[in-house]
Structure formats: structure tokens, C-alpha cells
Biopython code that builds the backbone (N, CA, C, O; Angstrom):
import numpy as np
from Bio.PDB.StructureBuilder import StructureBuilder

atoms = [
    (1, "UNK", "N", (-18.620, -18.232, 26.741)),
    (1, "UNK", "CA", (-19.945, -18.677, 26.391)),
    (1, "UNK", "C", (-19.921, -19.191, 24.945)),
    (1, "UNK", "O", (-19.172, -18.562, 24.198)),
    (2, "UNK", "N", (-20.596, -20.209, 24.415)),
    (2, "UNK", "CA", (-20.684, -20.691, 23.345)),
    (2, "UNK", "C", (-21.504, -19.896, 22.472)),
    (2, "UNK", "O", (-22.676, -19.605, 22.711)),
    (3, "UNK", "N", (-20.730, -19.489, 21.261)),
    (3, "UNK", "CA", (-21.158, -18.450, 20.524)),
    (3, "UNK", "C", (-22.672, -19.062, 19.934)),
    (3, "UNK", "O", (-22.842, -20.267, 19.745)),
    (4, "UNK", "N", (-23.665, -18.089, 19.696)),
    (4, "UNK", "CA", (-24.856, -18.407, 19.141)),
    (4, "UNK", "C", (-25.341, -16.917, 18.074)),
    (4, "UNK", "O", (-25.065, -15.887, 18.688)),
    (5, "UNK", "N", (-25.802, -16.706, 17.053)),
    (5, "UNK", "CA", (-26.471, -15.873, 15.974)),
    (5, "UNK", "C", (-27.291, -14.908, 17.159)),
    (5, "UNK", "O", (-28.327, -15.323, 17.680)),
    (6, "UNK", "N", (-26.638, -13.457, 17.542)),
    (6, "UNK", "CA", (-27.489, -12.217, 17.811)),
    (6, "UNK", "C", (-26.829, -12.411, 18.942)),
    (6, "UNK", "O", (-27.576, -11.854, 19.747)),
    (7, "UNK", "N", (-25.906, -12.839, 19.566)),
    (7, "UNK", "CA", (-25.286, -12.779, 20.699)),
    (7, "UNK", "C", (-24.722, -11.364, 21.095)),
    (7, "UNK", "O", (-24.717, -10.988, 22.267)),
    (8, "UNK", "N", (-24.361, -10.786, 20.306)),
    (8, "UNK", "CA", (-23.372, -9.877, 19.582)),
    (8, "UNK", "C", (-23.989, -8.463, 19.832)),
    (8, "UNK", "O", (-23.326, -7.430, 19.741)),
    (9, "UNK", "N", (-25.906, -8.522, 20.299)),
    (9, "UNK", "CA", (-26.704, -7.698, 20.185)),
    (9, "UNK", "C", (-27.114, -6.974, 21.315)),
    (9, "UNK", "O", (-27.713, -5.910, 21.470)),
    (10, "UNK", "N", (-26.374, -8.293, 22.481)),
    (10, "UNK", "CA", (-26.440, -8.001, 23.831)),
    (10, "UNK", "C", (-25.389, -7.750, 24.468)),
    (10, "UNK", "O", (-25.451, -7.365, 25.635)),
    (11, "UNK", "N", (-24.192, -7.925, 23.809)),
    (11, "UNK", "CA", (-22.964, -7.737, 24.451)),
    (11, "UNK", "C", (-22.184, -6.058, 24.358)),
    (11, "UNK", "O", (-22.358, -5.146, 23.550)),
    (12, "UNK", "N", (-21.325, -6.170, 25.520)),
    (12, "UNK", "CA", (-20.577, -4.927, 25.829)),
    (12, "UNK", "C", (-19.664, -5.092, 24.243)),
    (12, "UNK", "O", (-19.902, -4.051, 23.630)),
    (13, "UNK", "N", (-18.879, -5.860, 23.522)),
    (13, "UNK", "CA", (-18.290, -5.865, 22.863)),
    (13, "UNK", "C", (-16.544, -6.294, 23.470)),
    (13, "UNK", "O", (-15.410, -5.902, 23.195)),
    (14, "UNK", "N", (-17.174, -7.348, 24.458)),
    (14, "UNK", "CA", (-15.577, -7.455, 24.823)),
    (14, "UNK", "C", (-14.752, -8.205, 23.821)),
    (14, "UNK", "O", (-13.556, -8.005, 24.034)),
    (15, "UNK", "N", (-14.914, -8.784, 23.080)),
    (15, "UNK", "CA", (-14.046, -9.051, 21.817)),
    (15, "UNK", "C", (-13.554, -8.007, 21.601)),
    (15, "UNK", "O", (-12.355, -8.061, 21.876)),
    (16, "UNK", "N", (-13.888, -6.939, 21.199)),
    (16, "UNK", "CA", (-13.017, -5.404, 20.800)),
    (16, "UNK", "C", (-11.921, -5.218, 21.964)),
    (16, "UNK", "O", (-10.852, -4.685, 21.667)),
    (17, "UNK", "N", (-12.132, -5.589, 23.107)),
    (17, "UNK", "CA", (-10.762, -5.149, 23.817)),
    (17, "UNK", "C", (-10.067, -5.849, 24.215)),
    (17, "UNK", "O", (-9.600, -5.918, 25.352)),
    (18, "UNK", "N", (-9.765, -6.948, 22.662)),
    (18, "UNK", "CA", (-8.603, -7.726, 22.917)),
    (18, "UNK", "C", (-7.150, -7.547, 21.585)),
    (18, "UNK", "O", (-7.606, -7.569, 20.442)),
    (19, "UNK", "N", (-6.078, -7.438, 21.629)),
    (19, "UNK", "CA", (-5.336, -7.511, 20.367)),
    (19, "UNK", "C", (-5.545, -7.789, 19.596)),
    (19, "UNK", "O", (-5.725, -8.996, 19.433)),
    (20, "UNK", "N", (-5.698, -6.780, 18.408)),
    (20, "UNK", "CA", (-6.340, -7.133, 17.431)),
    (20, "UNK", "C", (-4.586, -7.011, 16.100)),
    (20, "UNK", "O", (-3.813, -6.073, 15.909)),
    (21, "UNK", "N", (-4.627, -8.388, 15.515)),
    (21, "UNK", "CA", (-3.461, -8.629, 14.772)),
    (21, "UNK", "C", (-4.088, -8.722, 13.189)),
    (21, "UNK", "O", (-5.037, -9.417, 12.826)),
    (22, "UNK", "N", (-3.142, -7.675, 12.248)),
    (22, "UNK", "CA", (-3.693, -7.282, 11.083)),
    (22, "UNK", "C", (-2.821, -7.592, 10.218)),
    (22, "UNK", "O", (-1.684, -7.337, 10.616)),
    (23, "UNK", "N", (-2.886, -8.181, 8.867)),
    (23, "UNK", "CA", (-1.761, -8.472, 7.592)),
    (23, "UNK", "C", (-2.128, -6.972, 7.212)),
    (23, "UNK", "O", (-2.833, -6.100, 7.721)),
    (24, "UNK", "N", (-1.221, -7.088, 5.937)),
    (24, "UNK", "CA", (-0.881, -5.522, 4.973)),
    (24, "UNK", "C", (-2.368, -5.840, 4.815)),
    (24, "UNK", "O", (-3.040, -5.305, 5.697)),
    (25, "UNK", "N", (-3.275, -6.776, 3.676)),
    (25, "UNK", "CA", (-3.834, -6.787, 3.426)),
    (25, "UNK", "C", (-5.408, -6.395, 3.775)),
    (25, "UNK", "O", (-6.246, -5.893, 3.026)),
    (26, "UNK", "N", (-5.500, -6.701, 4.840)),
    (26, "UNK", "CA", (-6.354, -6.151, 5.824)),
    (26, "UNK", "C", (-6.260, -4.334, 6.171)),
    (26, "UNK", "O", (-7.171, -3.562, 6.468)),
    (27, "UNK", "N", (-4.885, -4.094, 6.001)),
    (27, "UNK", "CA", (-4.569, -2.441, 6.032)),
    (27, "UNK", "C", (-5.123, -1.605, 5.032)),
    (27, "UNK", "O", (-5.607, -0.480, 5.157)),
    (28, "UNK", "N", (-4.977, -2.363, 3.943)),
    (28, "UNK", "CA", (-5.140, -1.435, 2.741)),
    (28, "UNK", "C", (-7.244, -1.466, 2.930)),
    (28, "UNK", "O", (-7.967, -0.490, 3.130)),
    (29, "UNK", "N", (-7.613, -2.754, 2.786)),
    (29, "UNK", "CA", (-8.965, -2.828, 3.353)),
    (29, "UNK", "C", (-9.552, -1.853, 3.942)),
    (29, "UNK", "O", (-10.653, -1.504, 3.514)),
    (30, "UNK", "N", (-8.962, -1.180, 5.062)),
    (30, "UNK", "CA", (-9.162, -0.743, 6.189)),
    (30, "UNK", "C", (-9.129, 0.930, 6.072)),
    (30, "UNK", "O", (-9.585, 1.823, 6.785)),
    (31, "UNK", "N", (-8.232, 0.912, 4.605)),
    (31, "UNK", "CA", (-7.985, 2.113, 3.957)),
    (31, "UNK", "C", (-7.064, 2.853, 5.116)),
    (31, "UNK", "O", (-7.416, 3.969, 5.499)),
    (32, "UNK", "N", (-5.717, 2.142, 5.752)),
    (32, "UNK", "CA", (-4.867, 2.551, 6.169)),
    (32, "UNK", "C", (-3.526, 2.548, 5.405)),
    (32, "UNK", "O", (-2.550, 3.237, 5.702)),
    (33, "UNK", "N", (-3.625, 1.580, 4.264)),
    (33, "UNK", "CA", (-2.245, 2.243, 3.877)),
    (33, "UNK", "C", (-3.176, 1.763, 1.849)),
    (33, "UNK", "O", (-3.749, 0.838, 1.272)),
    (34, "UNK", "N", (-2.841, 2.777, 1.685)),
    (34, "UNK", "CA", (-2.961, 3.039, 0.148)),
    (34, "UNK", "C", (-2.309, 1.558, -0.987)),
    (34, "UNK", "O", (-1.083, 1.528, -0.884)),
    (35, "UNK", "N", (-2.713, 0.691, -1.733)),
    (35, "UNK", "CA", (-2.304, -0.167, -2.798)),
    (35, "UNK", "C", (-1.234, 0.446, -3.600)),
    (35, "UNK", "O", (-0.762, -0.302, -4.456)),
    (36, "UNK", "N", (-0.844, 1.385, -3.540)),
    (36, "UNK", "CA", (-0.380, 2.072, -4.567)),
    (36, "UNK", "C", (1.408, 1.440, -4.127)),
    (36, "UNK", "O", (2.322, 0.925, -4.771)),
    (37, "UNK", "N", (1.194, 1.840, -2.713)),
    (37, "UNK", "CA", (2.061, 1.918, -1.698)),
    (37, "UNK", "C", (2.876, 0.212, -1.981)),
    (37, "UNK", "O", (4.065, 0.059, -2.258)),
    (38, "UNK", "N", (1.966, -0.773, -1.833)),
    (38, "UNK", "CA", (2.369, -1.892, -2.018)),
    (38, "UNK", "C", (2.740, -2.433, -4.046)),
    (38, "UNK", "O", (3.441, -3.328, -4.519)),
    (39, "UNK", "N", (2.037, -1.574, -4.570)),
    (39, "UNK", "CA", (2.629, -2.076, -5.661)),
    (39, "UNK", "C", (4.349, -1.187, -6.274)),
    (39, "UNK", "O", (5.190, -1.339, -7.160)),
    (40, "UNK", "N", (4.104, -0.383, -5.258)),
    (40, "UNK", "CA", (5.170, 0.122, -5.618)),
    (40, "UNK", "C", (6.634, -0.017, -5.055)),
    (40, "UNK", "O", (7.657, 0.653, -5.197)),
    (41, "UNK", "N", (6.328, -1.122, -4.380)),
    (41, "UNK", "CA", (7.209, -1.821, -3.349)),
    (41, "UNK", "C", (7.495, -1.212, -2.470)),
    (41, "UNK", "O", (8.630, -0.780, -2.674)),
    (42, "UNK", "N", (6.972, -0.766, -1.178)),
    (42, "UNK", "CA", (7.721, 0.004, -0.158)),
    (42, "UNK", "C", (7.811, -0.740, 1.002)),
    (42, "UNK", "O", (6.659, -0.760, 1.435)),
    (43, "UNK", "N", (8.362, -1.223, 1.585)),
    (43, "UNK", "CA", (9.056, -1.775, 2.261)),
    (43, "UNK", "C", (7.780, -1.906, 3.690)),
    (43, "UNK", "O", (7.329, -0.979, 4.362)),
    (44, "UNK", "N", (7.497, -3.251, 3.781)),
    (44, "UNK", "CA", (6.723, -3.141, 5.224)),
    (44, "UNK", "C", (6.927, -2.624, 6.469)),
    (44, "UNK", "O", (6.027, -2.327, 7.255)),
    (45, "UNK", "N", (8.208, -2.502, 6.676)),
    (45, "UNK", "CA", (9.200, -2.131, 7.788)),
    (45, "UNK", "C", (8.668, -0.388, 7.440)),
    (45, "UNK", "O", (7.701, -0.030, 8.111)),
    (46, "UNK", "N", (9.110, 0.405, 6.690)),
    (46, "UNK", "CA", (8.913, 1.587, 6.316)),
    (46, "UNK", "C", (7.251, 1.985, 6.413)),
    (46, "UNK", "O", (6.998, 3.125, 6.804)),
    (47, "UNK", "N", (6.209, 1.158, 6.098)),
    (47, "UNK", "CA", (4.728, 1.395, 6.344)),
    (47, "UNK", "C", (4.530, 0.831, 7.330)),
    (47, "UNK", "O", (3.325, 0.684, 7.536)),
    (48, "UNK", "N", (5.544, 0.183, 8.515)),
    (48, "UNK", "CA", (4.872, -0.056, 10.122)),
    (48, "UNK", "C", (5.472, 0.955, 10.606)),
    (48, "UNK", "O", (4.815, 1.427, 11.533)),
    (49, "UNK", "N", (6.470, 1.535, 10.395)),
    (49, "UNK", "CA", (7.014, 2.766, 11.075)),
    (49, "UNK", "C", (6.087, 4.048, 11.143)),
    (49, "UNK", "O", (5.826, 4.664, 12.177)),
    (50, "UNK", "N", (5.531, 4.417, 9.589)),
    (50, "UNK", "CA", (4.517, 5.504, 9.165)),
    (50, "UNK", "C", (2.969, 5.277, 9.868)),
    (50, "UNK", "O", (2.089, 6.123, 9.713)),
    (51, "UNK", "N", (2.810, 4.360, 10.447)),
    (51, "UNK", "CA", (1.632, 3.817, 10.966)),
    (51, "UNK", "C", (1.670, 3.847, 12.979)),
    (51, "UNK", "O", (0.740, 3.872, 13.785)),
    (52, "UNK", "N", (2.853, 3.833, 13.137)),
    (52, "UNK", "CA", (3.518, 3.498, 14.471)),
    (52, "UNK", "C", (3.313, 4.667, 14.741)),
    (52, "UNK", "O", (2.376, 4.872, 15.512)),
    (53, "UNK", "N", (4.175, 5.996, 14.166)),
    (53, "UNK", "CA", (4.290, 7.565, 14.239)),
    (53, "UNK", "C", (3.240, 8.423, 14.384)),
    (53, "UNK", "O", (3.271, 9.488, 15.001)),
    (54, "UNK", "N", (1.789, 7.681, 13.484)),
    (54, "UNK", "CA", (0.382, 8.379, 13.544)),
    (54, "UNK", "C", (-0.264, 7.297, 14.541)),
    (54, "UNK", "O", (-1.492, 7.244, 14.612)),
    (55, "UNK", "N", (0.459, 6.509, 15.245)),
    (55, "UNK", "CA", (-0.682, 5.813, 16.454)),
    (55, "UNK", "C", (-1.609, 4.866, 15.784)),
    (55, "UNK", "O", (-2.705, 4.649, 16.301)),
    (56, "UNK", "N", (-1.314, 4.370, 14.841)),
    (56, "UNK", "CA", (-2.475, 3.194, 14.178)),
    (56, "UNK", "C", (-2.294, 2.233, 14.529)),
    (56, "UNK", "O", (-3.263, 1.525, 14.801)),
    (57, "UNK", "N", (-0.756, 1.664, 14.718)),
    (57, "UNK", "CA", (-0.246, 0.499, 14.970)),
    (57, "UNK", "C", (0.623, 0.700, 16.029)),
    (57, "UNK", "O", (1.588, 1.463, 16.059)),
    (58, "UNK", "N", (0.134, -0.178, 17.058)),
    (58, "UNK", "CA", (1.223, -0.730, 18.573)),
    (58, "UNK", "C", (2.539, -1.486, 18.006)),
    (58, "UNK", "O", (3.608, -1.279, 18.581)),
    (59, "UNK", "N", (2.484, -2.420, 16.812)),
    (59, "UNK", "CA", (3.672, -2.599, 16.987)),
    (59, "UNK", "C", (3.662, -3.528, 15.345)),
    (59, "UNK", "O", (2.577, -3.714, 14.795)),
    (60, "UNK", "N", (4.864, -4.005, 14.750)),
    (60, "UNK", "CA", (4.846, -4.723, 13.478)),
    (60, "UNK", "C", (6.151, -5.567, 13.885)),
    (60, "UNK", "O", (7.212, -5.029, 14.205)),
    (61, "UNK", "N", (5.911, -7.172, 13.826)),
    (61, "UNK", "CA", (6.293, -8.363, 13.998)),
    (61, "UNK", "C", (6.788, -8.277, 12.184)),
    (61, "UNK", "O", (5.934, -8.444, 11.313)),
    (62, "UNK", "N", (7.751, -8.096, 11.958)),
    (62, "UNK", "CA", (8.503, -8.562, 10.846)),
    (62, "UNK", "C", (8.886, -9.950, 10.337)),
    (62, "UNK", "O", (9.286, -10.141, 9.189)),
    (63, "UNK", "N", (8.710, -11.124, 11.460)),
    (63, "UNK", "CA", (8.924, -12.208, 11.030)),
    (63, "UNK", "C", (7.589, -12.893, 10.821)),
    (63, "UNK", "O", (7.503, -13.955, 10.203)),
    (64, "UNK", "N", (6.758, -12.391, 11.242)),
    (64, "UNK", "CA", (5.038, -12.850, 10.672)),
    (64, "UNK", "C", (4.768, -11.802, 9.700)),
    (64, "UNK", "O", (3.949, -12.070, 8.821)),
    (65, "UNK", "N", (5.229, -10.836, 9.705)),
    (65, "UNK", "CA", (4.007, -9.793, 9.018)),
    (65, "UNK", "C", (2.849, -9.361, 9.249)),
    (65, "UNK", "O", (1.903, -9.127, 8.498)),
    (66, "UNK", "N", (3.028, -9.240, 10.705)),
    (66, "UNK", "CA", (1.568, -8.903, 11.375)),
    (66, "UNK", "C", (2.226, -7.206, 12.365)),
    (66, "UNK", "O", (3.284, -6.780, 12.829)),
    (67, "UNK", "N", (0.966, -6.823, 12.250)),
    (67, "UNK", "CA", (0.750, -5.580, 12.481)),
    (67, "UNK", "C", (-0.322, -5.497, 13.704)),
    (67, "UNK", "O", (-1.497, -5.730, 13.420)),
    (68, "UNK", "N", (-0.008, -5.203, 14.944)),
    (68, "UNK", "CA", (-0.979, -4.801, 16.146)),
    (68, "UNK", "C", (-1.855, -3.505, 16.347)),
    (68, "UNK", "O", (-1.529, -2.608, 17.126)),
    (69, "UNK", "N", (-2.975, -3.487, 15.590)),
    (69, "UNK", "CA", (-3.430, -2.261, 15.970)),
    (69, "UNK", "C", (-3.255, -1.696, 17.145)),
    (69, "UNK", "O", (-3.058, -2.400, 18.135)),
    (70, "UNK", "N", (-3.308, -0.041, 17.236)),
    (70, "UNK", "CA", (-3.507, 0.754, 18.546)),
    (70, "UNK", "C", (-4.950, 0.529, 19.078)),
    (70, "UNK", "O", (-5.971, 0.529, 18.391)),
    (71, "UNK", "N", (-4.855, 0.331, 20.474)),
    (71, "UNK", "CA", (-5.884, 0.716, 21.028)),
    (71, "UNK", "C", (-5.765, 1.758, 21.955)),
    (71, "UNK", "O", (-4.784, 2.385, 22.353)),
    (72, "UNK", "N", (-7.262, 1.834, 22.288)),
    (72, "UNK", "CA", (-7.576, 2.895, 23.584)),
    (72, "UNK", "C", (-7.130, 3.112, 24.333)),
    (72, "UNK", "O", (-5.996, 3.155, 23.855)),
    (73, "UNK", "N", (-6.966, 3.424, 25.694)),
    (73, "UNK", "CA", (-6.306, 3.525, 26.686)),
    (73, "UNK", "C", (-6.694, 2.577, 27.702)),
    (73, "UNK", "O", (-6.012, 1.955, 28.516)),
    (74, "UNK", "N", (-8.333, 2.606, 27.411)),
    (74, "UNK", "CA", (-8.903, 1.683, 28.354)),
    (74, "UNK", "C", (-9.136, 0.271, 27.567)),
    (74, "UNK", "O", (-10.053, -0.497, 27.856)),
    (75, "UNK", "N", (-8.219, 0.044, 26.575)),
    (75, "UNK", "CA", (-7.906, -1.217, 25.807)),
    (75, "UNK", "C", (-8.812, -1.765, 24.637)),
    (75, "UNK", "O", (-8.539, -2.697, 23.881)),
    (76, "UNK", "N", (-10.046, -0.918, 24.652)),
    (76, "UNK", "CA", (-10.838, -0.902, 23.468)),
    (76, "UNK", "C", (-10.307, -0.881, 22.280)),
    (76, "UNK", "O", (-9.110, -0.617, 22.400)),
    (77, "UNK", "N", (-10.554, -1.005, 21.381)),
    (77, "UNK", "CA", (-10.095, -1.195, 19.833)),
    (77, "UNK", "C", (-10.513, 0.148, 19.137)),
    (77, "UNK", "O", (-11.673, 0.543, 19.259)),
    (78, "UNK", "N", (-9.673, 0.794, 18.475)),
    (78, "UNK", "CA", (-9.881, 2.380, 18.216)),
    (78, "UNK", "C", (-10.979, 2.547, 17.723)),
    (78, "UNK", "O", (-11.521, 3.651, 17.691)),
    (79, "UNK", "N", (-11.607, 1.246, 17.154)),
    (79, "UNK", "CA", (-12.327, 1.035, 15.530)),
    (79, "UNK", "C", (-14.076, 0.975, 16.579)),
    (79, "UNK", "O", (-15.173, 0.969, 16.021)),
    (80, "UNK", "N", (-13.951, 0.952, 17.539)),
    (80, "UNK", "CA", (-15.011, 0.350, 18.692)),
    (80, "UNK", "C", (-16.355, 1.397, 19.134)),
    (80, "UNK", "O", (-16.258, 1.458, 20.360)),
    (81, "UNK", "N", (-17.387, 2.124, 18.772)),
    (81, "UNK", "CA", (-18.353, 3.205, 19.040)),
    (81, "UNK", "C", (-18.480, 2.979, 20.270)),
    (81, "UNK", "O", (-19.249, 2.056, 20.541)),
    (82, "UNK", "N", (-17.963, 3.532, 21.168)),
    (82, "UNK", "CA", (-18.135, 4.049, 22.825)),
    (82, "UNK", "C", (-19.669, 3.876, 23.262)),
    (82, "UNK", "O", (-20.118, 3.479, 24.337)),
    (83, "UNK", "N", (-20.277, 4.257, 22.204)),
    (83, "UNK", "CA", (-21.775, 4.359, 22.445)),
    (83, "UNK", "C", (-22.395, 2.789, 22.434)),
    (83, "UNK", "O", (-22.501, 1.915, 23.295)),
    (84, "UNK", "N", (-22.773, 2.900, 20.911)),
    (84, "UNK", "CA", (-23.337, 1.502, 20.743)),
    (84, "UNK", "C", (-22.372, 0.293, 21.316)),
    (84, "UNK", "O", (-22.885, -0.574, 22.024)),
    (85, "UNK", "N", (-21.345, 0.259, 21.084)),
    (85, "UNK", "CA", (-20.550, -1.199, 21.585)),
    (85, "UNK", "C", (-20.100, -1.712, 20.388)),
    (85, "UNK", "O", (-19.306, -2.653, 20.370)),
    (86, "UNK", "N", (-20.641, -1.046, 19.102)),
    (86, "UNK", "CA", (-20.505, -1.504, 17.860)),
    (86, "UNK", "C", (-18.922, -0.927, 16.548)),
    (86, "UNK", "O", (-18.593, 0.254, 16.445)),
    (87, "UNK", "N", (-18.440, -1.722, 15.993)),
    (87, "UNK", "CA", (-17.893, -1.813, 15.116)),
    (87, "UNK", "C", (-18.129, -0.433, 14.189)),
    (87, "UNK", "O", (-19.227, -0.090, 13.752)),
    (88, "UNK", "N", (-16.883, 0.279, 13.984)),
    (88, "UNK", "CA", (-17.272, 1.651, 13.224)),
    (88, "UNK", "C", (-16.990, 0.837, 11.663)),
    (88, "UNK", "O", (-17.639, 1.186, 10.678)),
    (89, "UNK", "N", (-16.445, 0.256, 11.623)),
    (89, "UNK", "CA", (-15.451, -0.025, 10.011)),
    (89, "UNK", "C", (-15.986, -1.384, 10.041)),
    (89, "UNK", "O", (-15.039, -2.126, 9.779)),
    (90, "UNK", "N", (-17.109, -2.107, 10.244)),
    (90, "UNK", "CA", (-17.672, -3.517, 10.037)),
    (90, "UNK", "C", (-16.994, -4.340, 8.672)),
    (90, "UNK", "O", (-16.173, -5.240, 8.493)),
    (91, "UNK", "N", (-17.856, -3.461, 7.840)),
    (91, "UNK", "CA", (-17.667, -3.944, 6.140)),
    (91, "UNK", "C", (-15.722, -4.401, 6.034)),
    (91, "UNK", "O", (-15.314, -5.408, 5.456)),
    (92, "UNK", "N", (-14.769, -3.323, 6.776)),
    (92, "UNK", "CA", (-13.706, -3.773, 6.474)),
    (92, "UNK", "C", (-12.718, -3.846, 7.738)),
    (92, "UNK", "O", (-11.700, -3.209, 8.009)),
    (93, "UNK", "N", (-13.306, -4.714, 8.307)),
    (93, "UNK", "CA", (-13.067, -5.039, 9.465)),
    (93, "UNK", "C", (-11.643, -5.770, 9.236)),
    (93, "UNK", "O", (-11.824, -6.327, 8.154)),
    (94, "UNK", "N", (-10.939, -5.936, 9.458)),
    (94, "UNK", "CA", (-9.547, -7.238, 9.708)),
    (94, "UNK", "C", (-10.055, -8.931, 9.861)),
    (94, "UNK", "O", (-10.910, -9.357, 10.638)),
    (95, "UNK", "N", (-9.314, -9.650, 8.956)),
    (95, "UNK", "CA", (-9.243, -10.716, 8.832)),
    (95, "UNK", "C", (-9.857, -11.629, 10.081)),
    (95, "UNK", "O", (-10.696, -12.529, 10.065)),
    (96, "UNK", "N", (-9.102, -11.036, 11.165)),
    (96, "UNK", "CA", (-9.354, -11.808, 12.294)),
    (96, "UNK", "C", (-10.165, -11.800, 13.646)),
    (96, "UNK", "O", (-10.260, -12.555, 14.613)),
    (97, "UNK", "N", (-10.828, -10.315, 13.170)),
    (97, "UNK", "CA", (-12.095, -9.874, 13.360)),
    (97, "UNK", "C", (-13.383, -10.396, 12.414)),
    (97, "UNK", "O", (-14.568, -10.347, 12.744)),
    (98, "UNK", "N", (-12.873, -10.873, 11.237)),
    (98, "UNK", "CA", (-14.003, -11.523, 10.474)),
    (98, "UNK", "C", (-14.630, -12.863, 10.998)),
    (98, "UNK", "O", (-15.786, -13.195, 11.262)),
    (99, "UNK", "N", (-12.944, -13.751, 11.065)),
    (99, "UNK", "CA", (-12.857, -15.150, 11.945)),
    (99, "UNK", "C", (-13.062, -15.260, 13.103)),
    (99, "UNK", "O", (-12.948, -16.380, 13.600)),
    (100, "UNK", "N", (-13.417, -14.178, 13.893)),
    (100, "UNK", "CA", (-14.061, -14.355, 15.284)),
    (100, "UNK", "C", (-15.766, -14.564, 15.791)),
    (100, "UNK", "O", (-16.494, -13.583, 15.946)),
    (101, "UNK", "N", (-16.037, -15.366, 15.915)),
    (101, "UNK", "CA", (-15.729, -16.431, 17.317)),
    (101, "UNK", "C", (-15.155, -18.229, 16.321)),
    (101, "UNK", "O", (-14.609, -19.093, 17.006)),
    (102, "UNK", "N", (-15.327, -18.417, 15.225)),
    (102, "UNK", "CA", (-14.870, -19.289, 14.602)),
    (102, "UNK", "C", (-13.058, -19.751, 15.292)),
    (102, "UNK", "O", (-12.668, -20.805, 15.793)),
    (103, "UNK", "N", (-12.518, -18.798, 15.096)),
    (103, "UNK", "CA", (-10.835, -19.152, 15.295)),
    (103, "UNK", "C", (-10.773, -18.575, 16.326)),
    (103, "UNK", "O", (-11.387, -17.508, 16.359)),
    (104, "UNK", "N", (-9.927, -19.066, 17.762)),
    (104, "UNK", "CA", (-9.388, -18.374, 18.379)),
    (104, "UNK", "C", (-9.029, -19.174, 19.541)),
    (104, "UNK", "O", (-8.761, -20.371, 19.432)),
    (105, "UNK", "N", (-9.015, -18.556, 20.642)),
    (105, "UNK", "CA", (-8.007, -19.796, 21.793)),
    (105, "UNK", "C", (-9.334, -20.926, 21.795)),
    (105, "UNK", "O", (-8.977, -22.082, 21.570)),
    (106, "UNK", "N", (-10.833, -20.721, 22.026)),
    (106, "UNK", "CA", (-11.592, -21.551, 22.483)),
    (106, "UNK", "C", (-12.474, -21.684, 20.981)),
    (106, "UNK", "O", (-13.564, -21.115, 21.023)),
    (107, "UNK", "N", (-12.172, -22.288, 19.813)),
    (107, "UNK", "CA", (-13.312, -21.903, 19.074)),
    (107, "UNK", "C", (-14.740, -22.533, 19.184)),
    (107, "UNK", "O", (-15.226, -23.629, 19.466)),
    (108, "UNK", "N", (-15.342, -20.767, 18.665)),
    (108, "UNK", "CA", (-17.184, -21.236, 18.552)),
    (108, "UNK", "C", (-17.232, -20.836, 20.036)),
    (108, "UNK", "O", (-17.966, -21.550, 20.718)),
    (109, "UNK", "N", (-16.530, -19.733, 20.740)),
    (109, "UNK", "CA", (-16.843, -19.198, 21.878)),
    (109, "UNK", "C", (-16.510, -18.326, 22.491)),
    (109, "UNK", "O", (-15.398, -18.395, 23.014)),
    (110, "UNK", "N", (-17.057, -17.537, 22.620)),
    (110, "UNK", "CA", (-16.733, -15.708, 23.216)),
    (110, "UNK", "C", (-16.554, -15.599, 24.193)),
    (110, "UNK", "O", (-16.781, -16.513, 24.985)),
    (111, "UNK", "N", (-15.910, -14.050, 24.679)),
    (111, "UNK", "CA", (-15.888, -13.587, 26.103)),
    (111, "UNK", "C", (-17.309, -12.690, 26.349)),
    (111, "UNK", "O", (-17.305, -11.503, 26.677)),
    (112, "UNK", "N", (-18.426, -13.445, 26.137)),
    (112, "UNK", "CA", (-19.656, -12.704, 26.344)),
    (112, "UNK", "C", (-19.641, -11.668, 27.685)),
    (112, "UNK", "O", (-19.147, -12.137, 28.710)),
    (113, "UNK", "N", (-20.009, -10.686, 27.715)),
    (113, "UNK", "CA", (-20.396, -9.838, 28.836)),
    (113, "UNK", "C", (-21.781, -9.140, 28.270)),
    (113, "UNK", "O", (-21.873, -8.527, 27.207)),
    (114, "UNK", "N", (-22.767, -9.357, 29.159)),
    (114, "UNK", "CA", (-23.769, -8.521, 28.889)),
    (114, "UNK", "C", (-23.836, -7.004, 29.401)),
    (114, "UNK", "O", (-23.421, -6.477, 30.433)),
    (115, "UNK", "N", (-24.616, -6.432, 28.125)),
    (115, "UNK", "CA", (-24.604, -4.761, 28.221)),
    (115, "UNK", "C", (-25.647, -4.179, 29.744)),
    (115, "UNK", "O", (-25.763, -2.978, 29.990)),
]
sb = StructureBuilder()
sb.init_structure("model")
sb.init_model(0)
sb.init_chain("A")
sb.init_seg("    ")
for serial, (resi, resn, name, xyz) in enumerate(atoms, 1):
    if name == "N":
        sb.init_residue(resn, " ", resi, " ")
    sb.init_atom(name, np.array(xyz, "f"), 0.0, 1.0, " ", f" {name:<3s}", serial, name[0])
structure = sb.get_structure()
């Protein structure tokens, strides 16, 4: 459906139960991995592993630098209120959760499902 302002108000939130792909930058945002961590050089490989081990991250692409959050079981996005349909971590949401419905396979258009 062609995205429109309050769409978002009626929907199940099926955007949330799709792969959601995260830079470092977006991590630290997200207050999953500490700045300290990156200025102190630690190795991305070493903070996708520590992230992998506590279930945050499905998986880290080393030749992008992208990081797959974990989801649910039933494929929801961890970050996703069961209840409302709504976004727990809005304010620091991931990059490409910001750029959605703007960027993506169809842009300026969602997988609307009504609630």
C-alpha cells in the first residue's frame, strides 16, 4: 500500500517482522554496545560475537558491517510491544527503521495489514 501520514496507527506493525539490518552506529544508539567500546578499538568481529552469545544479534556480515538483529520466534522484532504493535525504543530506533517506508524494495510503500 502506498505509504500515507497515520498509516502506522492502524497497522499490525508488519514492518517489524521483517530483517532488521543495523551499523555499529545504530548499536551504540540503541545502547547495545557502549562508545567506549569503539573508541577503544575493539574489534567488530569481537562485539558481533558478544552480541550473538546474549541473542541481540542473528548474525554480523563482516564485509558490510551490518549486524542482523534477533528476532522473535514468531519473527517480530524484539524491539516490537506485543500489545500496542508499537516500537519500544522509537527515539533510537536503527537507521533503517528510520528510512522506512522512504527506502526499501518498493519505495513510499508498506506491507500495510490492518489491526
Amino acid at each position: 500500500m502506498r505509504y500515507r501520514k497515520g498509516l502506522c496507527d492502524t497497522c499490525v506493525g508488519s514492518c517489524c517482522s521483517l530483517p532488521v539490518e543495523a551499523v555499529l552506529s545504530d548499536l551504540v544508539r540503541m545502547e547495545l554496545v557502549d562508545p567506549f567500546e569503539i573508541e577503544a578499538g575493539t574489534d567488530e568481529r569481537a562485539i558481533a560475537k558478544q552480541l550473538k552469545r546474549t541473542h541481540i544479534i542473528d548474525h554480523y556480515n563482516a564485509k558490510s558491517g551490518k549486524f542482523t538483529l534477533a528476532r522473535r520466534a514468531n519473527g517480530d522484532c524484539a524491539y516490537l510491544e506485543q500489545q500496542t504493535r508499537r516500537c519500544t525504543i522509537y527515539e533510537k530506533r536503527p537507521t533503517v527503521c528510520r528510512n522506512h517506508p522512504q527506502i526499501g524494495p518498493r519505495p513510499n510503500h508498506c506491507a500495510y495489514i490492518e489491526k
